[in-house]
N, C-alpha and C positions, 0 to 999 in steps of 0.2 A: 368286783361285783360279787354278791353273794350266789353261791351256791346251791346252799342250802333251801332258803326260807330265814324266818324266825323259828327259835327254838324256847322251852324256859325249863329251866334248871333251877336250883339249889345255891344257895349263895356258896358253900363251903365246894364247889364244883372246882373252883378256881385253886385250892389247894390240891385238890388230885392231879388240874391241871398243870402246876406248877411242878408237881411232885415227875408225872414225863417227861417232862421237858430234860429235867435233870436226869431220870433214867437215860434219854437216847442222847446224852452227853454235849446238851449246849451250853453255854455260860449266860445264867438269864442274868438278863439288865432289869434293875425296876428301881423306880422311889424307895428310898428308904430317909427317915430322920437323923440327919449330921449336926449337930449343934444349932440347932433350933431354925434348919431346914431342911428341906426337900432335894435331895442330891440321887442323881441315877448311882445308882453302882450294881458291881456283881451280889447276886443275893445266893447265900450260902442255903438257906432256909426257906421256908415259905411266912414265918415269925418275921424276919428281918423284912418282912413288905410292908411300907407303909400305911397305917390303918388308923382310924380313930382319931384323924385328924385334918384340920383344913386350912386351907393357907388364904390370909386376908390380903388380899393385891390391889395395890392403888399408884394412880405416880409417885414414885419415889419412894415405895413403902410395900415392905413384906413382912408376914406376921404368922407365925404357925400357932389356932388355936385347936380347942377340941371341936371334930365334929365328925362327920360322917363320908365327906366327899374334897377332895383335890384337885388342881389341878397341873402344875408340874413347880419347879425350881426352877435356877440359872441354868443348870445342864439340858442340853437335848441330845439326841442321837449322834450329832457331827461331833461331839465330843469322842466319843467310840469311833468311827469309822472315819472323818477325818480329824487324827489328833494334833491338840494343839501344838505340838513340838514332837519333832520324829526324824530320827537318823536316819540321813539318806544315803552316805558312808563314810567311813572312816579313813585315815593315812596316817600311816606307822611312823615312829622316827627316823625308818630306816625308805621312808617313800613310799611303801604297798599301802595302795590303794583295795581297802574290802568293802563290799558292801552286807549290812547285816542280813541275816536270814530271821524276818518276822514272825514273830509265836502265832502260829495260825489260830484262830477262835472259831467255832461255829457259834454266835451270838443267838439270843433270843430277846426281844425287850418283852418285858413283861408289864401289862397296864399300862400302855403307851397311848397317850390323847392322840385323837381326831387331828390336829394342828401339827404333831413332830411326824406323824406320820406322813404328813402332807408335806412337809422340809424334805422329807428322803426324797420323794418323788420327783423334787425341785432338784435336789443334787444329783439326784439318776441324771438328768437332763447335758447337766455340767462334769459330773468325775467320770460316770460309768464308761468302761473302755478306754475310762483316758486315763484316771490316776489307778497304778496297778491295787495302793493299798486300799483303795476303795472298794475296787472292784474286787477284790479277792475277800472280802466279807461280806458285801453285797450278795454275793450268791450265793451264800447257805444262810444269811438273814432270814430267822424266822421275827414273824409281828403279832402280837396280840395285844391288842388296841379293847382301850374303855371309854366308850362314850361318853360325851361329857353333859351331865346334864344338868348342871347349874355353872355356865360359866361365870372367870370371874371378874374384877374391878376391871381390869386391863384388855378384858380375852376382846376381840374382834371377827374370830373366825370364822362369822356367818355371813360377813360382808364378803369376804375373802373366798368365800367358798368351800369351805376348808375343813368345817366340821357344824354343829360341834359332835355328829354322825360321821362316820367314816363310810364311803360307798364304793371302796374298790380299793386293791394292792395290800390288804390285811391277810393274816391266814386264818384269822381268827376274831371276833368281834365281840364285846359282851356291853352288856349296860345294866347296872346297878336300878335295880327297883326295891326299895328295903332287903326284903331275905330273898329273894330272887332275882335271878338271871336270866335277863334278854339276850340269846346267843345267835351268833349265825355266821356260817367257817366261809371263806373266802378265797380258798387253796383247796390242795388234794389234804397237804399234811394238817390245814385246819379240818378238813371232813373227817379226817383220821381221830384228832384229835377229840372232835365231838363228837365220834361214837363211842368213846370211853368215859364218858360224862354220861349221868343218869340223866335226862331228859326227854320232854313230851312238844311236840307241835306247840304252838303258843296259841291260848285259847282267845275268843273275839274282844272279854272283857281286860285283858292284860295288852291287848293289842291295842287298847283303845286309850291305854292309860299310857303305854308306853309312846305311839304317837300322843300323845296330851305334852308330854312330856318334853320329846324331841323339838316336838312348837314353840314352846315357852322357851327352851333354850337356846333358839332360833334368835328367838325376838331379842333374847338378851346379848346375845353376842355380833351386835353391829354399833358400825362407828361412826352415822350420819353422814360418810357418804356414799355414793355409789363406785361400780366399776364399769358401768357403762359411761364410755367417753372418758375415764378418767386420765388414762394415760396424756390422751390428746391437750386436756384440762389444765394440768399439770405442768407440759409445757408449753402453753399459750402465756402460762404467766410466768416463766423462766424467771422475770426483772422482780419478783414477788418483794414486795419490803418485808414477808414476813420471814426471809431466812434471816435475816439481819437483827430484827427483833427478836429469834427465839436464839442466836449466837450470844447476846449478851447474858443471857442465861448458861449457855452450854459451856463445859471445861475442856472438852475436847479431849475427854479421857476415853474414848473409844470404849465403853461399857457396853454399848449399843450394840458395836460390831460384833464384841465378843460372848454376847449370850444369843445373840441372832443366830438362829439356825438353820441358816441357810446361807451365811455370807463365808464367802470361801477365798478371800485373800488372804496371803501369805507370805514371809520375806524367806530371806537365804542367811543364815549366821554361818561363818564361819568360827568353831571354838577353837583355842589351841588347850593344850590340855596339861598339866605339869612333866609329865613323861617326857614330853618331844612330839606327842602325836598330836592330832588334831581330827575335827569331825565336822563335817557338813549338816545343821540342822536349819528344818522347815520349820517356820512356828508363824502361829497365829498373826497377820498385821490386819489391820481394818480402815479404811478411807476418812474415820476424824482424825487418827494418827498427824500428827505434825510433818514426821518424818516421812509417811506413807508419800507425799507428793515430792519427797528431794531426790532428786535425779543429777548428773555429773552438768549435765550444764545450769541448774539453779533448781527452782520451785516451781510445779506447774500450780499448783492450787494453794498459797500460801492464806488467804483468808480462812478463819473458821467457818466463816457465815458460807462462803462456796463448797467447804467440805462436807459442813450439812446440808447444802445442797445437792452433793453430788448425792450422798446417801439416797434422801430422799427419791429423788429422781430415778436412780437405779433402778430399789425395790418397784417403783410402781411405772417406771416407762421405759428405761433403758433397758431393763430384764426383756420384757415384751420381743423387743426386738432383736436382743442376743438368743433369745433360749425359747420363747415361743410359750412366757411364763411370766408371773406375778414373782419378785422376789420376795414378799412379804405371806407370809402364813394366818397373821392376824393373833398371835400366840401373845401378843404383848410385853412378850420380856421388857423389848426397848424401852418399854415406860416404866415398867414397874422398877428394872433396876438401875435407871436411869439416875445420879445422887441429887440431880435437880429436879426432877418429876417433869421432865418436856416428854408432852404429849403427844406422841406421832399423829394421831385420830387428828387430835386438833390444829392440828400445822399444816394437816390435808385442809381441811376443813375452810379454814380460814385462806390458805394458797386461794384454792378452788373458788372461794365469793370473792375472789378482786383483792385480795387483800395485800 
């Protein structure tokens, strides 16, 4: 929840912002342009932020042209805080077992949408307290979140609830209105932070523009259906012929799972290493995986068609009851970088009418 109020600033507010961050020694995360897209990384600079550009999102199809407003890449947060491959420890040739001592970071993301911010929230539910490397950045995570307000081809996160406004667990909020800044801190160290920003109260005609604003990008960021009764919806029609129809489409290359920002399985590799030694890692698996269902006595879900369905189901019923949460944020990756362009929206959509 906010703190403060609304505030309005100066567009160039967000370089000074940037500029402390780095003074009180965090590693900010933000978009930057990698070969013709949008990847988080550490930004050395406040130049190295992605600007002056926009990314066209549709199933199957991403496109960085020129414009004014973003909304993310394949990366989100879970990349940083749970990564995709991570030594859990080592054994010598000689048998000693060590476990590594982790580069501690105090992270910052910087311009972080309404949607990834809402993924953290989902994995608090699930790592916090439970996985150590989580929670050990977890607590000096700082957030500074940018409103989104022209979602895009893909985005859903008004169905979801999710944005495309963020209203609580930020430390810091802003939303782009040409050369100005709609602010409002969300923490002690956002309040901190916005009284080193030149800024005034936000006056009634920029309040009125900025809600104008926040509506329109309400309206665009839903997916035709609801979340009332959905989960229940969802499995009434468990026998759906429509998983079976959109399997002959799917490769079952698990793109889904791995840009999804909030799907948190994982296998155990054991590596050997040329030395003699060998190492314990965690890395990324996801529920299309083939292999994710083979277990010592056979397959529990050898169909495609059932592993999209477990997905499915997860995100919008199964979650509910494990965690007390929606697994899906409404962020769209899964469609967008999906190499078939299957439509999650539409797979609810059509489940839901009988189909």
């Amino acid at each position: 929840m906010s703190l403060t109020g609304l505030y309005v600033g100066k567009a160039d507010s967000l370089r000074t912002l940037f500029s402390e961050l780095k003074r009180l020694g965090y590693v900010v995360i933000g978009y930057r342009v990698v070969d013709g897209v949008l990847r988080l990384g550490e930004l050395n600079s406040f130049d190295e932020f992605a600007q002056d550009v926009e990314d066209v999102q549709s199933p199957g199809r991403y496109l960085l042209v020129n414009g004014s407003f973003y909304r993310h890449g394949p990366d989100s947060p879970k990349r940083f805080l749970y990564p995709p491959n991570l030594t859990l420890f080592m054994v010598s040739n000689d048998w000693i077992v060590s476990i590594p001592e982790y580069e501690k970071h105090n992270f910052a993301f910087f311009g972080l949408k309404p949607c990834d911010l809402a993924s953290i929230k989902v994995l608090d539910k699930i790592l916090l307290g439970v996985d150590e490397y989580y929670t050990s950045l977890r607590r000096s995570l700082v957030l500074i979140v940018e409103n989104c307000i022209s979602p895009g081809g893909t985005c859903f996160c008004s169905t979801m609830n999710t944005g495309p406004r963020a209203r609580d667990s930020f430390d810091l909020a802003y939303t782009k209105l040409n050369d100005r800044l709609v602010l409002e801190a969300g923490s002690e160290l956002g309040l901190k932070l916005l009284n080193l920003l030149e800024v005034e109260p936000i006056d009634d005609a920029t309040y009125e523009r900025f809600r104008t604003v926040m509506r329109n990008a309400s309206e665009k960021a839903r997916s035709g259906f609801e979340l009332n009764g959905l989960p229940e919806g969802l499995e009434l029609h468990i026998e759906s012929k429509i998983y079976k129809e959109v399997a002959e489409k799917c490769l079952g290359c698990a793109n889904c799972n791995m840009v999804c920002p909030t799907c948190f399985c994982f296998d155990i590799l054991d590596v050997p290493l040329i030395n003699g030694s060998a190492k314990r890692v965690r890395v990324w698996d996801g529920c299309l995986n083939f292999t994710y269902g083979q277990v010592a006595g056979g397959h529990f879900r050898p169909d495609l068609w059932a592993r999209y369905r477990h997905f499915v189901l997860h995100k919008f019923a199964y979650w509910i009851k494990q965690f007390g949460t929606y697994g899906c944020v409404g962020c769209g990756r899964c469609i967008t970088w999906c190499p078939t362009g299957i439509d999650l929206r539409e797979t609810v959509k059509k489940i839901l009418m009988g189909g």
